[in-house]
C-alpha positions in Angstrom: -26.5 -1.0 -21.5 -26.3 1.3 -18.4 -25.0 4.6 -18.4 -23.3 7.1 -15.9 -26.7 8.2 -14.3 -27.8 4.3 -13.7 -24.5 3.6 -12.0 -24.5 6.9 -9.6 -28.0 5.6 -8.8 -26.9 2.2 -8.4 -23.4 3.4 -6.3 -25.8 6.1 -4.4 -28.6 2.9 -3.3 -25.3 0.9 -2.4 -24.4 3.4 0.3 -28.2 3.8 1.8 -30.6 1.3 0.1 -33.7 3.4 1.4 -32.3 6.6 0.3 -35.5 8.6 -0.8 -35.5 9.4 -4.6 -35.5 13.5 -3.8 -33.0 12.9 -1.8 -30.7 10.9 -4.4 -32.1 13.7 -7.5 -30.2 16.3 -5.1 -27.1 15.1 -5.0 -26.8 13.6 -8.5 -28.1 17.2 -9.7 -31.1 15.7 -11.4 -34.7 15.5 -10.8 -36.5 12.6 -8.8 -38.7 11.5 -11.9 -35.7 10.9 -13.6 -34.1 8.4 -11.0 -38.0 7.1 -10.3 -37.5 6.0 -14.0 -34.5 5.1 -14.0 -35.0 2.8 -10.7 -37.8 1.2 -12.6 -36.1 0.2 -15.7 -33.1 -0.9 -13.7 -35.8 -3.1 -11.9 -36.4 -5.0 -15.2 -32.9 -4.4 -17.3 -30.4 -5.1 -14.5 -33.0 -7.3 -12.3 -31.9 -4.6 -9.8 -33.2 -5.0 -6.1 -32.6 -3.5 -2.5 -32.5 -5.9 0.1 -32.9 -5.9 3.3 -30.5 -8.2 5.6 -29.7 -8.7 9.0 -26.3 -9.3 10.5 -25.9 -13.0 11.3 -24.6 -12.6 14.7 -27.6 -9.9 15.8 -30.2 -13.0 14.9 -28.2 -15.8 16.4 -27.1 -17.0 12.7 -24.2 -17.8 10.9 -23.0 -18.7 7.1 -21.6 -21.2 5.6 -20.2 -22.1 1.6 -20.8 -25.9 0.8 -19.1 -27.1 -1.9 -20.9 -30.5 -4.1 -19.4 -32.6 -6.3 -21.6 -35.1 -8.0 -21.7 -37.7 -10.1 -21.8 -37.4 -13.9 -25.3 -36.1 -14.9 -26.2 -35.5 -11.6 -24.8 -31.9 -11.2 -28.4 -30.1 -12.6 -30.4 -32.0 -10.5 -28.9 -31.9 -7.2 -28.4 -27.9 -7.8 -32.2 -27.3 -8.6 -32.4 -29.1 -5.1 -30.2 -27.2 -3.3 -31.5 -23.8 -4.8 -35.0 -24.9 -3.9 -33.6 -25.5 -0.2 -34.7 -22.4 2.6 -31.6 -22.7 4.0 -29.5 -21.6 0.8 -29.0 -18.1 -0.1 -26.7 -17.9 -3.1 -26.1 -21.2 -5.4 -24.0 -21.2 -8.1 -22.6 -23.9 -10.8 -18.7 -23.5 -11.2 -15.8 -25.1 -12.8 -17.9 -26.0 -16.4 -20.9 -27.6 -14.4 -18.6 -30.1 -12.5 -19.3 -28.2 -9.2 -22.0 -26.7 -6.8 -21.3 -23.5 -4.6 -23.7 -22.2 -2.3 -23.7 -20.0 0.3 -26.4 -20.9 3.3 -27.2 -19.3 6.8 -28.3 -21.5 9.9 -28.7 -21.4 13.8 -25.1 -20.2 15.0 -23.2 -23.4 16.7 -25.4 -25.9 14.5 -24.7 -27.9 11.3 -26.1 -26.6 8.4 -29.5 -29.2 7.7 -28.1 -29.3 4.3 -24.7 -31.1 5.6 -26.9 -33.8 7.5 -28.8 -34.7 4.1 -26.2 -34.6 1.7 -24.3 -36.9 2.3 -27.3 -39.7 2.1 -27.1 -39.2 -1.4 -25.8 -41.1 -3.9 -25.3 -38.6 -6.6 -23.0 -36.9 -4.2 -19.6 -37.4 -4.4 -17.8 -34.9 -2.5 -18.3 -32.5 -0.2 -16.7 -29.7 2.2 -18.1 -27.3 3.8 -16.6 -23.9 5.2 -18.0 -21.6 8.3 -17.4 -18.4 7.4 -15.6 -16.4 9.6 -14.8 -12.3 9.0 -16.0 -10.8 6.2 -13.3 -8.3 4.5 -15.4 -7.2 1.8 -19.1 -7.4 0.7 -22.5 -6.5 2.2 -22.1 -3.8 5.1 -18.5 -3.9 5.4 -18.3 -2.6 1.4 -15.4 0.4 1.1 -18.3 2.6 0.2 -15.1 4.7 -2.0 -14.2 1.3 -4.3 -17.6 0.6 -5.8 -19.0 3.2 -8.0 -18.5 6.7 -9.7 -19.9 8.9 -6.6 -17.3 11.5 -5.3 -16.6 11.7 -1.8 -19.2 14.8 -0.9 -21.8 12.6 -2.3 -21.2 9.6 -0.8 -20.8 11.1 2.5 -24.0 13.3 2.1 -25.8 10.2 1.6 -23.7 7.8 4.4 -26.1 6.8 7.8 -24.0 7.3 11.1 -22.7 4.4 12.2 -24.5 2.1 14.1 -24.2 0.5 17.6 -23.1 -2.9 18.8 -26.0 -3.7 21.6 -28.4 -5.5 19.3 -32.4 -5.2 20.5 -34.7 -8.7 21.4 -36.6 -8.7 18.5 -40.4 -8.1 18.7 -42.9 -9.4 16.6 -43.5 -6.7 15.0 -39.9 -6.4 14.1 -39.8 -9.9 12.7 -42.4 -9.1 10.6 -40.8 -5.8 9.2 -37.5 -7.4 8.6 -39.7 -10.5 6.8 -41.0 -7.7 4.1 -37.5 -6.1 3.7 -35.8 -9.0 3.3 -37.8 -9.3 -0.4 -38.6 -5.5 -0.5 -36.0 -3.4 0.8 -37.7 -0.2 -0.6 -41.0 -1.4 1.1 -42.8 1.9 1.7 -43.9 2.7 5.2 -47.0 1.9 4.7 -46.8 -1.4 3.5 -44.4 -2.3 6.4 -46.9 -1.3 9.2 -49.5 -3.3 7.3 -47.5 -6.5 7.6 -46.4 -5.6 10.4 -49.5 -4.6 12.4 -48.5 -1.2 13.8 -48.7 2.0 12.6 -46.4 4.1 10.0 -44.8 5.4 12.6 -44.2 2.6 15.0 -42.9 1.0 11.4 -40.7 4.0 10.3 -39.1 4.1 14.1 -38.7 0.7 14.0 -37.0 0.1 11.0 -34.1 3.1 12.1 -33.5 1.2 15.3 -33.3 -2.0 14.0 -30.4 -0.3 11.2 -28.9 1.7 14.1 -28.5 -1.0 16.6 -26.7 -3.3 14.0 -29.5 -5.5 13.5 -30.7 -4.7 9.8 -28.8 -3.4 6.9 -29.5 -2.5 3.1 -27.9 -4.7 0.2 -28.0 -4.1 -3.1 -28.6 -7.1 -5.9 -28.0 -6.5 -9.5 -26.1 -8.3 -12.9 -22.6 -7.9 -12.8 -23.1 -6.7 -16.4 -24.2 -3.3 -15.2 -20.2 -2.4 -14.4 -19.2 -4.5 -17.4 -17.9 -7.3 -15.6 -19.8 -10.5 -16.3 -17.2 -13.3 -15.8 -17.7 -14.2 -12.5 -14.9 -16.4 -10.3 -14.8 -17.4 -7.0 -11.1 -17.9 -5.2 -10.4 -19.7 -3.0 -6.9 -19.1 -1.2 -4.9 -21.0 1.3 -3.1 -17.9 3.5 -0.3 -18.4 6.6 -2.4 -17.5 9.7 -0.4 -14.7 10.2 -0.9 -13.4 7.2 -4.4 -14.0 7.2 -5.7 -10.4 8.0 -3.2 -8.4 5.4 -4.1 -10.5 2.6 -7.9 -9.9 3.6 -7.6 -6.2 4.0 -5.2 -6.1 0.5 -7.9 -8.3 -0.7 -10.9 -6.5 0.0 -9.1 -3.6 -1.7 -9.2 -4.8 -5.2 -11.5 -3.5 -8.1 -12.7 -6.9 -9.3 -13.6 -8.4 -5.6 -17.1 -8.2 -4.5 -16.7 -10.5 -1.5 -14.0 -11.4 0.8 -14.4 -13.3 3.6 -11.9 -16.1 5.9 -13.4 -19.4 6.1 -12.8 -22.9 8.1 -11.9 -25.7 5.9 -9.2 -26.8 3.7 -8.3 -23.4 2.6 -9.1 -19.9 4.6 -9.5 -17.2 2.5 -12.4 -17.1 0.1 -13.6 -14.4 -2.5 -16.2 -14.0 -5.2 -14.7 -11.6 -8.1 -15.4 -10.3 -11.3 -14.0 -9.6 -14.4 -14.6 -8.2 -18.0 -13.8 -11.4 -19.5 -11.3 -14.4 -19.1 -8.0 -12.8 -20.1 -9.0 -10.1 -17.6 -8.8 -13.1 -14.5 -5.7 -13.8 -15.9 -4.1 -11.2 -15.7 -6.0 -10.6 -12.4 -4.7 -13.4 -10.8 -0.9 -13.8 -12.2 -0.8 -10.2 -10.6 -2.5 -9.2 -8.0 -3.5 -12.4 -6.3 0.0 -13.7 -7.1 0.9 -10.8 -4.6 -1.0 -11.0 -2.0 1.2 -12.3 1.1 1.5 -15.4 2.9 -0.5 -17.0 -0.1 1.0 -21.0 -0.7 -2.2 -22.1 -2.8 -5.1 -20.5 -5.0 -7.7 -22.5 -6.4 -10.2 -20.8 -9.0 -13.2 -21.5 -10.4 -15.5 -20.0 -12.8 -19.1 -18.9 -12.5 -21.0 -20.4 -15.2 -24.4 -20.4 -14.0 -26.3 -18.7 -11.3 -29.6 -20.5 -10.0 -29.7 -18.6 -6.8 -29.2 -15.1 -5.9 -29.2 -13.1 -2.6 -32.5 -15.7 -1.6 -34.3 -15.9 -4.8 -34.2 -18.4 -7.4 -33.8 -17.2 -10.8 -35.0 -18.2 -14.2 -32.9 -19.2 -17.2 -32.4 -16.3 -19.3 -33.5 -16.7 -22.9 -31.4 -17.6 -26.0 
């Protein structure tokens, strides 16, 4: 199990992912073996990673959640598939294995690839699809205050400026930085300028213009169980347009969420949560949710396996 120091490392990586370690021992009031070590055996206890990911509109991309119901039996195999698929980012089983959730990013203004094959099979049964929209909560647009035990001095001693909108044409060279960080966000600058051709310092500049013109930023992947919430939900909530925003903002606001976002589709508010356990969702949703305004409809459905995560595919833990 984690304690304090893992999640101030964890919150203090959340708020800049390439944070050096000195630079992280000096405002935790440690010393940078310690959070060397730490980072390590987060690495391999908490399969803890820094990513690095590009904003979907900079590179001419946008998301989409697919939801797949199959036919009895069918629900493992066509998961593996769409896990396996380059397209898919996140994939999750829900609702006791009767349904597949993934989360995919394609050429903005184009269908999905995954939407055109689908369909062709038989052990598909149903399936909708939602573009997202505005993200309220998750990735850069994280409160940097709700999501660990940092106090405010820290945080903002370790918080970038804030970046412009005027995103660059990408270069090779860039393209081949951003195709290391999106595995290795803690690539050093070495590494990057040998994938990338250039040298550590083209690398190192290239990477803080990429972040500052709102191309690139740093995401951090981890099990839930590190904050002791492993029962993971996703919601998803049919809002009154005009109430769309304040229920996202309200939303975004809550403990347990770790993604907000409005959607196309038959509902338009979506949001990935987690809780200690299942009386905790309860009590999560008869109160909280319940609240939130202009809500007619809410429609949950439990996590219970992860195949996919942040682009990788994971392995089934052990008994």
């Amino acid at each position: 199990m984690s304690d304090d120091i893992d999640r101030k490392i964890i919150h203090a990586l959340q708020i800049d992912g390439r944070a050096s370690f000195r630079a992280i021992a000096a405002i935790l009031g440690i010393s940078p073996q310690t959070v060397n070590r730490r980072y390590a055996d987060l690495r391999t206890t908490a399969s803890l990673r820094v990513l690095g990911r590009t904003y979907p509109h900079a590179v001419g991309e946008e998301e989409w959640f697919l939801r797949v119901r199959c036919a009895f039996g069918a629900t493992e195999e066509v998961a593996h598939a769409l896990a396996r698929h380059e397209e898919t980012v996140w994939a999750h089983v829900t609702s006791g294995g009767t349904e597949i959730v993934c989360t995919t990013r394609n050429a903005e203004g184009g269908e999905p690839l995954l939407l055109r094959n689908l369909p062709k099979t038989p052990r598909v049964t149903s399936l909708t699809a939602h573009c997202l929209l505005h993200t309220y909560f998750g990735g850069p647009q994280s409160p940097l205050d709700k999501v660990g035990p940092l106090t405010p001095q820290q945080i903002a001693a370790l918080t970038l400026p804030g970046h412009t909108a005027d995103s660059p044409r990408l270069t090779p060279v860039d393209h081949a930085l951003l195709h290391v960080l999106h595995t290795d966000g803690r690539a050093s600058t070495k590494e990057l300028a040998h994938a990338a051709g250039c040298s550590p310092s083209t690398a190192q500049r290239r990477v803080a213009e990429l972040r500052r013109r709102g191309v690139l930023y740093f995401d951090l992947d981890y099990d839930p169980q590190v904050f002791h919430r492993p029962r993971a939900a996703m919601l998803w909530l049919s809002v009154a347009p005009a109430a769309l925003d304040e229920a996202g903002t309200t939303l975004a606001g809550h403990q347990q969420v770790s993604f907000a976002a409005s959607t196309t589709g038959p509902t338009n508010l979506y949001a990935a949560v987690n809780c200690a356990d299942s009386r905790e969702l309860h009590t999560y949703l008869t109160g909280p949710i319940a609240a939130l305004p202009g809500v007619a409809q809410v429609e949950s459905a439990p996590v219970t396996r992860t195949l996919k995560r942040a682009g990788r595919c994971l392995r089934p833990r052990s008994p």
